[in-house]
Gaussian input, Z-matrix of N, CA and C with variables (Angstrom, degrees):
# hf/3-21g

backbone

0 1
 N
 C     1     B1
 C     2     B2     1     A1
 N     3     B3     2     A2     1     D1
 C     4     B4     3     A3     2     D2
 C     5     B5     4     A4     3     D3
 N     6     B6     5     A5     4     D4
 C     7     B7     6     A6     5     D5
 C     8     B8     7     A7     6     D6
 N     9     B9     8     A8     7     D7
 C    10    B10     9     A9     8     D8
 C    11    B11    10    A10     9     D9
 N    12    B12    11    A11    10    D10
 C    13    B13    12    A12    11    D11
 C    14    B14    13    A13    12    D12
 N    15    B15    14    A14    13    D13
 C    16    B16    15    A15    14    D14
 C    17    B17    16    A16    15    D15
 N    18    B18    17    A17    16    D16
 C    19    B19    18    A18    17    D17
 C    20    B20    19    A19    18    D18
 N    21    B21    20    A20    19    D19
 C    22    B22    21    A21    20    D20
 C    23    B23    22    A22    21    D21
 N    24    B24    23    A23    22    D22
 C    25    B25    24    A24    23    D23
 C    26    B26    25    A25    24    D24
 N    27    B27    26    A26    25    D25
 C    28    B28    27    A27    26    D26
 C    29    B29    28    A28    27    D27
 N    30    B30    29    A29    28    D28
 C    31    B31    30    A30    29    D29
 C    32    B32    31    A31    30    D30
 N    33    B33    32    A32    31    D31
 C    34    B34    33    A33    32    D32
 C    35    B35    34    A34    33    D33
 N    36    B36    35    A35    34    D34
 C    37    B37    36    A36    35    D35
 C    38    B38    37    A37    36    D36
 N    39    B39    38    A38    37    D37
 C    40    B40    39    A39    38    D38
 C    41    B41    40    A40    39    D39
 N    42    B42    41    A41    40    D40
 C    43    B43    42    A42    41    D41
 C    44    B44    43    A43    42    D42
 N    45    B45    44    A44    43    D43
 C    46    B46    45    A45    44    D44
 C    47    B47    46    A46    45    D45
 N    48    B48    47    A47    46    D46
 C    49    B49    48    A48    47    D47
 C    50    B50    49    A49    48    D48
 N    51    B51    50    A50    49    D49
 C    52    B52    51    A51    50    D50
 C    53    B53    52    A52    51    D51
 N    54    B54    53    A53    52    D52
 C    55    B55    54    A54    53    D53
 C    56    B56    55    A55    54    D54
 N    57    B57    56    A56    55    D55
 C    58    B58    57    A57    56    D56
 C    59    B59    58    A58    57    D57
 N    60    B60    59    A59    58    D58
 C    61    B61    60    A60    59    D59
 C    62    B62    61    A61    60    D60
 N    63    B63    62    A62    61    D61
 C    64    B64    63    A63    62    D62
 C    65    B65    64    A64    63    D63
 N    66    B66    65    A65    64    D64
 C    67    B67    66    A66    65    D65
 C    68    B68    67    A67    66    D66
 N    69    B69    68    A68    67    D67
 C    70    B70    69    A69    68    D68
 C    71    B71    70    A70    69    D69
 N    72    B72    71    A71    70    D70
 C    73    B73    72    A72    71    D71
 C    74    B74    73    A73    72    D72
 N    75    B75    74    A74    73    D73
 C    76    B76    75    A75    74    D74
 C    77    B77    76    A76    75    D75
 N    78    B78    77    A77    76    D76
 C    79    B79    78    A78    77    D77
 C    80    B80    79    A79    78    D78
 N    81    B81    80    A80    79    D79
 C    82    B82    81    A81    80    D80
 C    83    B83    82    A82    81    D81
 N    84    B84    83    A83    82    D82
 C    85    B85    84    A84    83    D83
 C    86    B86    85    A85    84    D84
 N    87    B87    86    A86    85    D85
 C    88    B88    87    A87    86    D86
 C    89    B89    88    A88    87    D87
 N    90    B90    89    A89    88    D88
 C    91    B91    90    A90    89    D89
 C    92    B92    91    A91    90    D90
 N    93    B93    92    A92    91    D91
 C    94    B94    93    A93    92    D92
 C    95    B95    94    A94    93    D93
 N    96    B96    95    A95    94    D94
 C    97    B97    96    A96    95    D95
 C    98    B98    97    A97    96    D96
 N    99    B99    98    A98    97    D97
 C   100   B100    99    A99    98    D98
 C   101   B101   100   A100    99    D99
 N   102   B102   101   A101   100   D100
 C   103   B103   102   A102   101   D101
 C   104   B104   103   A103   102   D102
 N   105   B105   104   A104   103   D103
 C   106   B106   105   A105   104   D104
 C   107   B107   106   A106   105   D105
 N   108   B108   107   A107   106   D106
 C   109   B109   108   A108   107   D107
 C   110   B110   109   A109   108   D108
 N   111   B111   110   A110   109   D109
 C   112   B112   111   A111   110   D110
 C   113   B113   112   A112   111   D111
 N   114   B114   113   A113   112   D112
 C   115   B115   114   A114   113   D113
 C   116   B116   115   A115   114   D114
 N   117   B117   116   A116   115   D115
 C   118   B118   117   A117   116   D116
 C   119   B119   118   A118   117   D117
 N   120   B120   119   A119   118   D118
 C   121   B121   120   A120   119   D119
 C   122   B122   121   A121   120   D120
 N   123   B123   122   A122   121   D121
 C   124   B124   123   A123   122   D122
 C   125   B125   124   A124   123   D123
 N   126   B126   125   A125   124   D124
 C   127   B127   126   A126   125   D125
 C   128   B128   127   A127   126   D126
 N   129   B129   128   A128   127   D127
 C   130   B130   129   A129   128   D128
 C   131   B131   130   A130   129   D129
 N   132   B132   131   A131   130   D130
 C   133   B133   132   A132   131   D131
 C   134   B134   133   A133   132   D132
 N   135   B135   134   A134   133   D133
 C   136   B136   135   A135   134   D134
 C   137   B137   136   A136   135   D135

   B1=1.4218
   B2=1.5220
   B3=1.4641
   B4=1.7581
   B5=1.8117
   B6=1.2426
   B7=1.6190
   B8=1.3139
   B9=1.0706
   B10=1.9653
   B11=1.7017
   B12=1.3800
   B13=1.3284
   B14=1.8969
   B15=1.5897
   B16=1.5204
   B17=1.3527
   B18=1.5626
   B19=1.7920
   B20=2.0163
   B21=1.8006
   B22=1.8607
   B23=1.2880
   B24=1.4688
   B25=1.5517
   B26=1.6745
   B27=1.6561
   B28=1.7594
   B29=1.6576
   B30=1.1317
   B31=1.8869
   B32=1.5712
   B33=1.3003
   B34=1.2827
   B35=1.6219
   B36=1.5893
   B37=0.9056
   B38=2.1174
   B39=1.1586
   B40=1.9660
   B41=1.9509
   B42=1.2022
   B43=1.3252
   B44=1.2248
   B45=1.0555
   B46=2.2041
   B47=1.8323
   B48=1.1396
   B49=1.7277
   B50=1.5180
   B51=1.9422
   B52=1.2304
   B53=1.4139
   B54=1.5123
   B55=1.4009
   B56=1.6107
   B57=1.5252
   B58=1.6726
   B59=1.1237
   B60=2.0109
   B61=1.3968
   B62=1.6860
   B63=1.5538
   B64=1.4049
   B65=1.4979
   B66=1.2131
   B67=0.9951
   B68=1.3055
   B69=1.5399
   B70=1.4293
   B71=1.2712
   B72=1.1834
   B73=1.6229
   B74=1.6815
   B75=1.3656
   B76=1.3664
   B77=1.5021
   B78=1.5057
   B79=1.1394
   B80=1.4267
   B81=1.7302
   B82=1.7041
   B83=1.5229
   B84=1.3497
   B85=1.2201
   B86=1.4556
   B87=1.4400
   B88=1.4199
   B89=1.3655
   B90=1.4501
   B91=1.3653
   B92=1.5110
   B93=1.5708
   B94=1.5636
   B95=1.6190
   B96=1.0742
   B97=1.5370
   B98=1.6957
   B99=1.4603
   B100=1.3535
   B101=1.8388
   B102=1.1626
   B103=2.0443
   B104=1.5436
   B105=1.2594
   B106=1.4748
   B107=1.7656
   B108=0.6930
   B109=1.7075
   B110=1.6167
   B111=2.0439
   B112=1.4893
   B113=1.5051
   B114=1.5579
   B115=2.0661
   B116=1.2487
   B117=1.7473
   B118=1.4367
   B119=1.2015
   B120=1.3027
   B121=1.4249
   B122=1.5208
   B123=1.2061
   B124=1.6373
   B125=1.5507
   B126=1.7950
   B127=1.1264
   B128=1.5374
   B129=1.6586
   B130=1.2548
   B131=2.1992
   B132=2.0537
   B133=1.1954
   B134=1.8108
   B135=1.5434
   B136=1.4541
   B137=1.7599
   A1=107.06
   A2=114.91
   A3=108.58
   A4=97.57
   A5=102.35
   A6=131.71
   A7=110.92
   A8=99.90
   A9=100.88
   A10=90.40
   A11=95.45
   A12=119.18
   A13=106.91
   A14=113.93
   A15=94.53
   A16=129.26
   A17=115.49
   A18=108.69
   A19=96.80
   A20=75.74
   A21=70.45
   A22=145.48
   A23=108.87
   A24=108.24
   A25=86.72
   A26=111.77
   A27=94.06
   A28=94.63
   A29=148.34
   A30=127.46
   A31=96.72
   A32=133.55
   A33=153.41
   A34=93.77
   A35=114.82
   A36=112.96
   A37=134.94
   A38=96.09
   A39=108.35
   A40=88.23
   A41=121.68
   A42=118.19
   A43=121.13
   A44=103.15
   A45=147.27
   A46=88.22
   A47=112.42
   A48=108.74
   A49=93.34
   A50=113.27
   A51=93.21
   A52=107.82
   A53=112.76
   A54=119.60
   A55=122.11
   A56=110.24
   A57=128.22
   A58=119.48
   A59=96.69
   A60=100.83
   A61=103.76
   A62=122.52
   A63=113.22
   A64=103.57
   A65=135.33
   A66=100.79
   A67=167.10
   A68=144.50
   A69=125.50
   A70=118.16
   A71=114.69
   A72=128.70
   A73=95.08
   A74=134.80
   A75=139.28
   A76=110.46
   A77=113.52
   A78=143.06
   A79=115.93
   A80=105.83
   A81=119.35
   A82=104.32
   A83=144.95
   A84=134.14
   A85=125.06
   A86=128.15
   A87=132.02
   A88=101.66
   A89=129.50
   A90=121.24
   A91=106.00
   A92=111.71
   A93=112.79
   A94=107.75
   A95=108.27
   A96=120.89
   A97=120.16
   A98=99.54
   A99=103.71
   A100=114.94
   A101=101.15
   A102=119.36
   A103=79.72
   A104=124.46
   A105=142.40
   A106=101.64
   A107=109.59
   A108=121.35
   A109=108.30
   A110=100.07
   A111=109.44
   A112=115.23
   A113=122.87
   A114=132.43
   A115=91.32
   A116=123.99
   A117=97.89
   A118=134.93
   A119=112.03
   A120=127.18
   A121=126.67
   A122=131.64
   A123=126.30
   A124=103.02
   A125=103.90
   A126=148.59
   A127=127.06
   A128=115.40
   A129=100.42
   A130=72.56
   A131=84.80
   A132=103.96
   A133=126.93
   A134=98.73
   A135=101.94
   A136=95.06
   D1=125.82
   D2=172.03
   D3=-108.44
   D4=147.30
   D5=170.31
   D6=-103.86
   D7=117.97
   D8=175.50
   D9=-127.11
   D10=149.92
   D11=-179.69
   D12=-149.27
   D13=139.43
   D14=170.53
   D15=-9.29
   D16=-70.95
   D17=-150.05
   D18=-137.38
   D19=24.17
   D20=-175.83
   D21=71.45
   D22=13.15
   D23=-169.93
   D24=-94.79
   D25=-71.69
   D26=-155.64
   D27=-78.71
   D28=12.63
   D29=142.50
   D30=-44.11
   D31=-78.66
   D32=-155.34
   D33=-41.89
   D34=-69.42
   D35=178.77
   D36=-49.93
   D37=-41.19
   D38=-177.85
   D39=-86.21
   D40=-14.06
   D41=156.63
   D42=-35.23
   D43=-91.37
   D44=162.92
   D45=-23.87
   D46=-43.87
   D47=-148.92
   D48=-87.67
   D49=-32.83
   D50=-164.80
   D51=-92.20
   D52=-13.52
   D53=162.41
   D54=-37.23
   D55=-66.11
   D56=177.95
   D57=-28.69
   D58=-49.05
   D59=-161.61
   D60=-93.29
   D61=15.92
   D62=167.06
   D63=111.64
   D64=0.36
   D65=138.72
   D66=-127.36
   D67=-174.53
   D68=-130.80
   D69=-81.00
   D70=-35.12
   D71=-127.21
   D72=-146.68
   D73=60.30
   D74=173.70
   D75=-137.50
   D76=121.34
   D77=157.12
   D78=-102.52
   D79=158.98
   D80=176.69
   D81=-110.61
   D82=130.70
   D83=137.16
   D84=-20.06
   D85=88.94
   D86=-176.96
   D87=-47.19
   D88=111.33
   D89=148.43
   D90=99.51
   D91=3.17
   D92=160.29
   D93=92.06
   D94=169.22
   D95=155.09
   D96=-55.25
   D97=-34.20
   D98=179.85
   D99=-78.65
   D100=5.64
   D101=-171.93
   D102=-98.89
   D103=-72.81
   D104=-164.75
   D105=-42.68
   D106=-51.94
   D107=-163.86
   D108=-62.77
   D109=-67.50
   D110=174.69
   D111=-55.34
   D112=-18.54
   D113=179.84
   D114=-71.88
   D115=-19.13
   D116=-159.10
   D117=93.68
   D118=-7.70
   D119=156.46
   D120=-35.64
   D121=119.77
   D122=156.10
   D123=-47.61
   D124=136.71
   D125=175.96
   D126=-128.58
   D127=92.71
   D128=-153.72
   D129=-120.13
   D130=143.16
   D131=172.31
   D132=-131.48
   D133=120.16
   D134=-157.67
   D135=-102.97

């Protein structure tokens, strides 16, 4: 599961939380949507 949040702080955080509580496979977007955007990343908005 990835969590993106603006600038990455609470992804990081409900990360950590969903980790604790068991489960396997959760990552945060390093550095947010707003990291993603300035790399140049596609940004598609529905």
């Amino acid at each position: 599961m990835l969590l993106a949040c603006p600038v990455g702080e609470k992804s990081a955080r409900y990360a950590a939380l969903l980790t604790r509580m068991g489960h396997p496979d959760v990552r945060s977007l390093a550095g947010g949507i707003v990291a993603w955007r300035d790399a140049g990343a596609p940004l598609v908005r529905e």
